[in-house]
C-alpha positions in Angstrom: 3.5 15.5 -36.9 6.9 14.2 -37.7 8.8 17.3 -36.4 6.5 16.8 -33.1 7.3 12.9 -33.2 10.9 14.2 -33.5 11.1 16.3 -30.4 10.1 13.7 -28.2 12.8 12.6 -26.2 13.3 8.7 -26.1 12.7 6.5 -23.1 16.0 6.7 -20.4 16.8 6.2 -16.9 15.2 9.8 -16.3 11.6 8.6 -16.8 12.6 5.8 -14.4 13.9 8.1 -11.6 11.2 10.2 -12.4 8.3 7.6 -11.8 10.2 6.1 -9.1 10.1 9.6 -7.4 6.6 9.7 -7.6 5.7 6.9 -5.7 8.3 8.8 -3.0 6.1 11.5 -2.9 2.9 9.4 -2.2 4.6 7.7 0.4 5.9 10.5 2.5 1.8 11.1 3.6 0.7 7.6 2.7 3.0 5.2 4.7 3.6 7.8 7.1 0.1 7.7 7.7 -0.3 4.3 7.7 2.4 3.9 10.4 1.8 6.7 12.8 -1.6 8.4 12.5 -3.5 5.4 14.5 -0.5 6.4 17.2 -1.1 10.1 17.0 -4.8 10.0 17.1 -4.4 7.8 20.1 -2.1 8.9 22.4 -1.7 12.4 21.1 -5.1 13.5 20.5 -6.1 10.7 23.3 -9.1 9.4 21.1 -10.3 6.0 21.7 -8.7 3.3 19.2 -12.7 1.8 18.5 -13.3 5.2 16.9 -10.7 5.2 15.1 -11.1 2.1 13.3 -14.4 3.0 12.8 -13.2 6.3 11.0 -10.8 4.2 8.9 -12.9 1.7 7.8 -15.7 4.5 6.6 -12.9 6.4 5.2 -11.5 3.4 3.2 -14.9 2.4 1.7 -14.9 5.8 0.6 -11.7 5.6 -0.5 -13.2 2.7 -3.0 -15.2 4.9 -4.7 -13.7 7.5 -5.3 -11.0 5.5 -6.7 -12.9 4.3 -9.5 -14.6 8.2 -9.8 -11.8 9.4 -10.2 -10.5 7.2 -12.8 -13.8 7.6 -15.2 -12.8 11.9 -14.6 -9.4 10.9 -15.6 -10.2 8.6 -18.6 -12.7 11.6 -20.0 -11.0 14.7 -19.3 -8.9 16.7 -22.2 -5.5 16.3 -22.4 -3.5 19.5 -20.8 -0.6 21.1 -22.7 1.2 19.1 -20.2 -0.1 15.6 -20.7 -3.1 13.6 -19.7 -1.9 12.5 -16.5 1.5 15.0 -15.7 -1.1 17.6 -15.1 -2.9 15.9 -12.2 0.5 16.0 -10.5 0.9 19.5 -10.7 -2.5 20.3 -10.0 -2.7 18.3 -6.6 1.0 17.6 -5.1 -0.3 21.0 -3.0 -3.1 20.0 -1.7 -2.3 16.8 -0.7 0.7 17.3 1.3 -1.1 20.9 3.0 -4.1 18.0 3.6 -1.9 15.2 5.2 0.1 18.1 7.4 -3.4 19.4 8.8 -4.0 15.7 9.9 -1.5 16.1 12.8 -2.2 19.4 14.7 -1.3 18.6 18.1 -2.7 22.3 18.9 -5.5 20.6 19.0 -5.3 18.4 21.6 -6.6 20.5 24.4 -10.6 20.6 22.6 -13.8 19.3 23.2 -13.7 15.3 22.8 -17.0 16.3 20.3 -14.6 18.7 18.4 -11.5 16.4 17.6 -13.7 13.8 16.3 -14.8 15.7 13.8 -11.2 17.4 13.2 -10.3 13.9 12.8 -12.7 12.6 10.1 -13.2 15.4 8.2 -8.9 15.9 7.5 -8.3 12.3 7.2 -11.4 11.6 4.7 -9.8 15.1 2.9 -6.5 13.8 2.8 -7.4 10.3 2.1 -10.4 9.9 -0.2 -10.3 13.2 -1.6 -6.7 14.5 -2.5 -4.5 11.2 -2.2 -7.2 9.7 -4.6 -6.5 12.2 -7.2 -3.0 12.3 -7.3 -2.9 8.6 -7.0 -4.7 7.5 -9.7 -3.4 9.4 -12.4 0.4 8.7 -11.2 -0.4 4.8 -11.2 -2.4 5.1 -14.8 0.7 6.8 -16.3 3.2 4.5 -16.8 0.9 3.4 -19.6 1.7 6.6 -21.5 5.2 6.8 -20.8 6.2 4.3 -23.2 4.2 1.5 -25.3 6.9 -0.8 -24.6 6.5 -3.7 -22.3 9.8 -4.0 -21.2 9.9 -0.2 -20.5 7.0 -0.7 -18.5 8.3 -3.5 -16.4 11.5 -1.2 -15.4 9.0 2.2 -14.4 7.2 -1.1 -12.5 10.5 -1.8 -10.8 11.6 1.5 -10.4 8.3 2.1 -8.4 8.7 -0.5 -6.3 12.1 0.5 -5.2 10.8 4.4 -4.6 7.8 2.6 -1.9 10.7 0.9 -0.1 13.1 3.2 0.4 10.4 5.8 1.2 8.7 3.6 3.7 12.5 2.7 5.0 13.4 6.3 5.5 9.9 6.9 7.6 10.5 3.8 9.5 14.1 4.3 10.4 13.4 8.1 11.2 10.2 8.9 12.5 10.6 6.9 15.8 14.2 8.4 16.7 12.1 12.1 16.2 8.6 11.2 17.9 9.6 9.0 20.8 11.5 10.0 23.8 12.0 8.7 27.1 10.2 9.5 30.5 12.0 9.4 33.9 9.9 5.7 34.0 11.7 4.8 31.2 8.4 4.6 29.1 8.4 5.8 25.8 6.1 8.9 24.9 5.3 10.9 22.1 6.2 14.0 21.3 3.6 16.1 20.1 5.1 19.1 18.6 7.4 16.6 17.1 4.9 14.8 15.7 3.5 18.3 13.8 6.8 18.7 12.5 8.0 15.8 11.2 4.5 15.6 9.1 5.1 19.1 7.9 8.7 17.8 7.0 7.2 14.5 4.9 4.7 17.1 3.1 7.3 19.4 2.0 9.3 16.2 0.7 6.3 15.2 -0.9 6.0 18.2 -3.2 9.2 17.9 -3.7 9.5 14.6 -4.7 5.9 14.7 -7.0 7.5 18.0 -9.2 10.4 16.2 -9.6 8.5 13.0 -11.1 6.4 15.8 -13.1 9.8 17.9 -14.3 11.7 13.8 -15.3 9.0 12.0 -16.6 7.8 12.5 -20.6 4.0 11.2 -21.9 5.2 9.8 -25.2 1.0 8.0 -25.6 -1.1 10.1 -27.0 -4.7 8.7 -25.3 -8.3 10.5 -27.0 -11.1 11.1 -24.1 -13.4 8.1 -24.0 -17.1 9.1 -25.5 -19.0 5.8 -25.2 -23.0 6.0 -25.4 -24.3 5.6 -21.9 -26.8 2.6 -22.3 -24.2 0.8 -24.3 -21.2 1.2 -21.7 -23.3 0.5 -18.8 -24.1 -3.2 -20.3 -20.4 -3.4 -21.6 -19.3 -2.9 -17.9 -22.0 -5.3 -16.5 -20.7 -8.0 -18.9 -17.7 -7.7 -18.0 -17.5 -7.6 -14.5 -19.8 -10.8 -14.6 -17.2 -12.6 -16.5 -14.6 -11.3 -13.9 -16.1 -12.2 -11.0 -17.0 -16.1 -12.7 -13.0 -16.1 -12.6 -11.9 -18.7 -10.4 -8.5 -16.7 -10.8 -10.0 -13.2 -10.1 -11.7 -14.9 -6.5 -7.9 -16.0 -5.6 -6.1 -13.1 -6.3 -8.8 -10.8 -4.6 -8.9 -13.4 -1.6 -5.5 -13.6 -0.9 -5.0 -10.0 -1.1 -7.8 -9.2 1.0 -5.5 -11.3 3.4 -1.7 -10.5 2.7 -3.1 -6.8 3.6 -5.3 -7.5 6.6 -1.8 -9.2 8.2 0.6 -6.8 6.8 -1.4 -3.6 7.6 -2.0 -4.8 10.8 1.3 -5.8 11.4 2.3 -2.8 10.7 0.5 -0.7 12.5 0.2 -2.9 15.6 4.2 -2.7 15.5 4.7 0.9 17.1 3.0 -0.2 20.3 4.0 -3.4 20.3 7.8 -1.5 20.5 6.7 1.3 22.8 4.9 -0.9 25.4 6.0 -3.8 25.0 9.6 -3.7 24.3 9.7 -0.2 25.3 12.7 0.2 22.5 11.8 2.5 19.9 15.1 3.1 18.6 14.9 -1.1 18.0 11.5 -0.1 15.6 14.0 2.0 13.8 16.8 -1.0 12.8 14.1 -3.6 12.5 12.7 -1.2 9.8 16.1 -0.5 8.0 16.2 -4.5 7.7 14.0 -4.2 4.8 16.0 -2.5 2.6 18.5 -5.4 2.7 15.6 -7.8 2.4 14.2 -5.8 -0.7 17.4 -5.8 -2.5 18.2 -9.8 -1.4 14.6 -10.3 -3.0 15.1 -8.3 -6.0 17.8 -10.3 -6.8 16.3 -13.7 -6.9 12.5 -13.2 -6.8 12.3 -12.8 -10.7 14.4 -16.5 -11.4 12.6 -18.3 -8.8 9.0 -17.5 -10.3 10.5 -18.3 -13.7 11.5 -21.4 -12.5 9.2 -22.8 -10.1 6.1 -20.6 -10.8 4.9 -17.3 -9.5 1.6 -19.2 -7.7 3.8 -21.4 -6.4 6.7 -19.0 -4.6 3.9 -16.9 -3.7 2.2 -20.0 -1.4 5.4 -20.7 -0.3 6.4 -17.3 0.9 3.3 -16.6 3.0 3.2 -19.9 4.3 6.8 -19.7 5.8 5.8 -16.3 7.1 2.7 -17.6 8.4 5.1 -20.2 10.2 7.5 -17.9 11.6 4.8 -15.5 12.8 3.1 -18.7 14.8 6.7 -19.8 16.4 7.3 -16.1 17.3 3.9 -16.3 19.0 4.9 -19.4 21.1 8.0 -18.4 22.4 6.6 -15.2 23.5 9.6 -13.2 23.1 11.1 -10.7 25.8 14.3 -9.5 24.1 14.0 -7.1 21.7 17.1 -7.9 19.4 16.0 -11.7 19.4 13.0 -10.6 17.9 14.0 -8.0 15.5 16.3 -11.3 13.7 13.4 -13.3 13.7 11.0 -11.2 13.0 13.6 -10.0 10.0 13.6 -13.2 8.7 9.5 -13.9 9.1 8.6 -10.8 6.6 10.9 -12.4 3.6 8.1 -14.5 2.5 5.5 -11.8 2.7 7.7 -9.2 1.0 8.2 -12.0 -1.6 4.5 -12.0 -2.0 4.5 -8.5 -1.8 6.6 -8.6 -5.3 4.6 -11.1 -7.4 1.7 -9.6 -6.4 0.9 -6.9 -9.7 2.4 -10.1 -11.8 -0.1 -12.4 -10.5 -2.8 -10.1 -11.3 -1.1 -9.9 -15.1 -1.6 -13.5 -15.1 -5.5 -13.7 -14.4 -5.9 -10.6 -17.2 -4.2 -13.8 -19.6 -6.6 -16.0 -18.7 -9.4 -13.9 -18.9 -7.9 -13.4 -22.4 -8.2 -17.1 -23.0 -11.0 -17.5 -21.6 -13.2 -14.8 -23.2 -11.5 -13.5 -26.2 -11.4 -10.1 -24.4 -8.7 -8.2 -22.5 -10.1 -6.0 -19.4 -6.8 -4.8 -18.5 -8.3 -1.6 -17.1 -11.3 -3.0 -15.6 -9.5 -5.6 -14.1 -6.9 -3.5 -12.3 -10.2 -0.9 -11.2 -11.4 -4.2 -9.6 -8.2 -5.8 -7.7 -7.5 -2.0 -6.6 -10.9 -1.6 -5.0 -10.4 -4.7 -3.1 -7.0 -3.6 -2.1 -9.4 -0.9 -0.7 -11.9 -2.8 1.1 -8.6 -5.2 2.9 -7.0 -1.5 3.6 -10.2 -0.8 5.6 -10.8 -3.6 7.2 -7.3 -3.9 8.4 -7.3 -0.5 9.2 -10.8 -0.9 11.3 -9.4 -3.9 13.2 -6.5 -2.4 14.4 -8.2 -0.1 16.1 -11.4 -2.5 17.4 -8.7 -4.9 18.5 -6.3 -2.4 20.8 -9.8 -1.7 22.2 -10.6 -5.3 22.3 -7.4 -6.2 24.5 -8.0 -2.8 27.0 -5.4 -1.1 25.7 -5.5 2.7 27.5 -4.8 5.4 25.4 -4.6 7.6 28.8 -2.0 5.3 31.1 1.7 6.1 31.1 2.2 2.3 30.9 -0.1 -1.0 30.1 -1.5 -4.0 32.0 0.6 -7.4 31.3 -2.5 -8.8 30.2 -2.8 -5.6 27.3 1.1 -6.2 26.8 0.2 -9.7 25.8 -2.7 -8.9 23.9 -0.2 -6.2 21.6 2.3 -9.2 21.7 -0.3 -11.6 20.1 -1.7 -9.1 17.5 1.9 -8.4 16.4 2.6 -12.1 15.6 0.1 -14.9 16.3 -2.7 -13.2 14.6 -0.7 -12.2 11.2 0.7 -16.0 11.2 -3.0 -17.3 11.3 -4.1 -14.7 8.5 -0.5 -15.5 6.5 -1.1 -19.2 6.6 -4.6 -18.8 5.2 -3.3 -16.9 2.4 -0.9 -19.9 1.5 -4.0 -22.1 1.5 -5.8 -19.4 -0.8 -3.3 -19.6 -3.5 -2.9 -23.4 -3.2 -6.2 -24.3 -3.4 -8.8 -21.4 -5.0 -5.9 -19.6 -7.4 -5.4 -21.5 -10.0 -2.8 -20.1 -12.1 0.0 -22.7 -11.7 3.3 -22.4 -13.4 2.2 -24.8 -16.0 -1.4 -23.2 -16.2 0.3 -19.6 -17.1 2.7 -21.2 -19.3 0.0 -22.9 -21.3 -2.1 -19.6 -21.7 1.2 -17.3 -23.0 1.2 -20.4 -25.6 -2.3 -19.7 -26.4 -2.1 -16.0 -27.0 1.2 -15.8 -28.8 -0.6 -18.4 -31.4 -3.7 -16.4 -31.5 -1.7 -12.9 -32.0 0.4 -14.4 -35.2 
């Protein structure tokens, strides 16, 4: 044991770039997804934006349960030679990136309506709820392993955080310049043999990037398979999702997720057409999406002192509802130059990306006062619960994008849209997020109710209890 203990190399900067270069690999297929397969699906494959949502919000429930699935599979398997969760890396970087690429075969284009349909739910739900799920799970549950120290933990926490943003950045800035071009109409049109490529370009980055967070990181934890008596666990679980769900806190923090996401997501997606028929400026999509890596690092460097000072609950209900704000004024003044809306748009996402940031401390917050509350810690239990409703707001967000384009006539045949459809893109892009950001202010302001001094006041609790 102690020459084992010995050989064990010590928690550095490499299990930091390693972690952070995991979450890079899930976002080359993840946000890419995210931002463009609602656009390929439409108006390369030329299937109706109604059944697409439909197939995202069946795909996300899915997506649910399989989460939790395969966390028990993860939690009861024996450890590998490599670690308990390194080896899910290497077992499934493959087939998740050879899933995501087979999403966006514009070969396919040419077939039956009948026949595309199918293509489309049976790769997506593949890629989705079936591969993405178990590489996901066992690269978010392994920061645990990697070191027992707190403060090690928060910096693989930070480091992931800054791997998400500069992957989504780096899809955001480049994708459009690759996908889009211009017709003699001056309406922008996708590529689609562009579009295959650049997704078999992500996947190959996405292996790369998931061997290089298996080759950096180290599992110093040694974690024995649960073997819990069936009858026993199943009552343990009931218990303790009852006393979860009697959690004023645990509402909150589900609520105003549920929200934050349904804007964001939609947002999000809604924002490639709103710059390819609206503003008909692609390259514009490109530089409002480089913004946020100034906007993440102006918000790294002041998030962490304004929640210490003022209160996480309260910068959080602050945040969203300036965004909420700026998203309703951008509504009203119904914008018609790009670059005006870019700044103000720029300036509109700080509070949500501030959000964005407190939102896994939040959630560290209600596990305290279910602590104080109870007597128990449900660290895991909690987490399997705020990352299933993460699930359920990813599908609903994802099925109203689709249900609203159809909504507002949007034609995924016509070289160019209706004013009236313009408009509708116009308010989904900024009116409807403001509403849905506002609401989430009032969430955290009046069902959360973790204020600065209420947090404060449990952490004096626990330290007490724990001497």
């Amino acid at each position: 044991m102690g020459k084992e203990t010995k050989a064990v190399k010590p928690f550095g900067i490499k299990d930091k770039l390693g972690y952070m270069f995991g979450d890079f690999g899930n976002d080359f297929t993840f946000i890419f997804a995210s931002m463009y397969v609602l656009v390929f699906y439409t108006k390369v494959m030329g299937i109706s934006a109604g059944i697409v949502g439909t197939m995202f919000l069946v795909a996300r429930c899915i997506d649910a349960f399989t989460d939790i699935s395969m966390g028990r599979i993860v939690d009861s398997a024996k450890t590998a030679k490599d670690g308990k969760f390194r080896c899910w890396i290497r077992r499934m970087c493959g087939p998740v990136a050879i899933a995501s690429f087979l999403m966006y075969q514009s070969g396919l284009r040419d077939c039956s309506m009948n026949v595309k349909i199918i293509y489309m739910f049976v790769t997506y739900i593949l890629w989705g709820s079936v591969f993405y799920t178990s590489i996901n799970i066992p690269y978010g549950s392994m920061a645990s392993v990697i070191s027992d120290n707190p403060k090690d933990r928060s910096s693989l926490s930070v480091f992931r955080s800054l791997g998400a943003g500069i992957a989504s950045i780096m899809i955001s800035v480049i994708a459009p310049l690759v996908i889009y071009y211009q017709d003699a109409n001056g309406n922008q049109v996708v590529d689609p043999g562009k579009m295959t490529l650049i997704a078999g370009i992500f996947s190959v980055c996405s292996i790369v990037c998931y061997l290089l967070c298996y080759f950096m990181t180290t599992e110093r934890v040694k974690i024995e398979p649960k073997v819990v008596d069936k009858t026993a666990n199943k009552m343990s679980i009931a218990t303790t999702l009852k006393e979860i769900f009697s959690s004023r806190a645990m509402i909150g923090i589900i609520l105003s997720a549920l929200l934050m996401l349904l804007a964001s997501l939609m947002t999000q997606g809604i924002n490639q057409y709103l710059f390819a028929d609206y503003f008909k400026n692609t390259k514009a999509l490109s530089i409002y999406s480089m913004l946020s890596l100034p906007a993440m690092i102006l918000l790294a460097m002041c998030s962490t002192k304004l929640a210490i000072k003022f209160g996480k609950k309260e910068c959080a209900a602050f945040g969203c509802a300036f965004s909420g704000i700026m998203y309703v004024i951008l509504y009203f003044m119904h914008i018609q130059n790009v670059w005006i809306f870019v700044v103000l748009a720029f300036i509109g996402m700080l509070g949500m990306n501030f959000f964005s940031m407190q939102t896994y401390a939040l959630v560290t917050d209600v596990i305290d006062d279910k602590e104080v509350a109870t007597g128990n810690r449900d660290d895991g239990t909690i987490y399997g619960v705020y990352s299933f409703a993460r699930k359920i707001g990813q599908a609903i967000a994802g099925g109203l994008s689709g249900w609203a384009l159809t909504a507002i006539g949007y034609s995924e045949l016509a070289a160019a849209q209706t004013e009236q459809v313009k408009g509708g893109i116009y308010f989904l892009a900024t009116g409807f997020p403001g509403i849905v950001y506002v609401l989430c202010a009032v969430v955290l302001c009046v069902i959360y109710p973790l204020s600065k001094k209420k947090v404060d006041a449990n952490v004096a609790i626990l330290n007490e209890r724990r001497k």
